[in-house]
N, C-alpha and C positions, 0 to 999 in steps of 0.2 A: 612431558606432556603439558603439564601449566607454563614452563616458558613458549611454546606453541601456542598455547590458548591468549598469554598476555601478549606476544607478537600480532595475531591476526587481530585481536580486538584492536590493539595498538595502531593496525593497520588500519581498519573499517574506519574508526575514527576522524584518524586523520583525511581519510578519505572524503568523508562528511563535511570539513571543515575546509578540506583544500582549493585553493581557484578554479575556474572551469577553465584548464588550459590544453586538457588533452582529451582525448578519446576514452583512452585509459581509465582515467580517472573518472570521468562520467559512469565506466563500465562498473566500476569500487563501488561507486554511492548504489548505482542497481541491485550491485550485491545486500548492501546493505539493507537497502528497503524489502529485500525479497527474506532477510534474517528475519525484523522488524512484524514484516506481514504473517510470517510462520507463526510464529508468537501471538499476534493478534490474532489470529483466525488460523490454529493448527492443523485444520483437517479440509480448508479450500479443498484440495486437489480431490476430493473425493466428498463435497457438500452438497447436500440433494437440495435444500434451501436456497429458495431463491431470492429471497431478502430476510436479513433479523436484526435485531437491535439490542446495542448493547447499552445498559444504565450505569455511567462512572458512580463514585462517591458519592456527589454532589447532584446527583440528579439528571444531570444532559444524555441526552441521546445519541447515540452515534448509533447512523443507519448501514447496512451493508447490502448491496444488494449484488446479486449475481446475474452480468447483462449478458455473458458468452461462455460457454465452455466448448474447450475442443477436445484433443487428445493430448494436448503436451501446453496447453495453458487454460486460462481463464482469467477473463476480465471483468472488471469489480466496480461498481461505482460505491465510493466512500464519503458519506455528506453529516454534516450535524443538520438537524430538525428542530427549528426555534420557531415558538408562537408570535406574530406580532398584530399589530393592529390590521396589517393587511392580510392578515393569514399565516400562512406557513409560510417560512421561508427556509434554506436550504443553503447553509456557508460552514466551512468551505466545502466545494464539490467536487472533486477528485474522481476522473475515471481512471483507472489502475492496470495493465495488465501482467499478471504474473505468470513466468517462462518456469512450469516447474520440472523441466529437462534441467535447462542452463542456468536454475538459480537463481532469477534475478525477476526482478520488477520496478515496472518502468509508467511513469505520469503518461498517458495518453489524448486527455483534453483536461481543463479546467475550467469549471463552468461553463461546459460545452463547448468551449475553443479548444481545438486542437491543438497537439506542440508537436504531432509527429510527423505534419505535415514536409512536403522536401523545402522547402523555404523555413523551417524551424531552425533555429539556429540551435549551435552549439550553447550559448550563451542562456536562451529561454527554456532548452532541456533542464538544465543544471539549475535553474533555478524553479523550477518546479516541482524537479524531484527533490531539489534539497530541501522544501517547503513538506514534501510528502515525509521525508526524513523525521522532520523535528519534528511534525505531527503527531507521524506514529509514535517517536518516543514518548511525547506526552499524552497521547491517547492510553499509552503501555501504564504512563506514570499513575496515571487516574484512576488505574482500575479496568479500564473498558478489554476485552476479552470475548469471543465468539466461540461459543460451544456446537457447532452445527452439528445436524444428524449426520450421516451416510445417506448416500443416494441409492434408492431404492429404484425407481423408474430405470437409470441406467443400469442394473444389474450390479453396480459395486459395494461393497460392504463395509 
């Protein structure tokens, strides 16, 4: 059972790190981000919450808000919330959709640009999500963590 656990982690990583050369491989890093976001927000698939915020260590904000749910996913916008002289502003801003059939989660826009557009390349996928990748990891490292309720309105527990 633990040489299974060091293979697949073994796997994900590499994954993480590997070139955007295949289909494949884009599909790994999905994986991984869909590990990633469980971790960070365990109970999406059932969050009655429709935005919360989490306080790392150090004080930053990480926003979460919930823009869609269906029956077999739900899409997330993920942003930090910094004061500046012109107000609020909102970097970086990740809209997210997670497949919680298939496992996987996938960058949808980035600051409002689309990547899943059909002229999206292979190329601009992978580098988005790999950006959502390390994110999460170091969102994970910080501390930030979502404890959301249950949905109450849709009838789940």
């Amino acid at each position: 059972m633990l040489a299974r656990m060091v293979q697949k982690l073994s796997a994900t990583y590499r994954a993480v790190e590997a070139k955007p050369r295949t289909f494949a491989a884009l599909m790994e890093l999905y994986e991984a981000n869909y590990i990633s976001m469980r971790r960070l927000v365990p109970d999406l698939e059932r969050a009655g919450a429709e935005h919360e915020v989490s306080f790392s260590r150090d004080g930053v904000a990480l926003r979460l808000e919930v823009l869609e749910r269906g029956p077999y996913t739900t899409t997330v916008l993920l942003t930090h919330r910094f004061e500046s002289g012109c107000g609020r502003e909102s970097l970086p801003e990740l809209t997210v959709r997670v497949y919680h059939d298939a496992r996987v989660a996938e960058v949808m826009a980035t600051g409002g640009r689309t990547v899943r557009e059909p002229a999206g390349s292979l190329e601009q996928r992978w580098a988005s999500n790999r950006f959502l990748s390390r994110w999460l990891r170091f969102s994970l490292g910080e501390g930030h963590g979502f404890r959301l309720r249950p949905g109450i309105a849709t009838g789940q527990t």
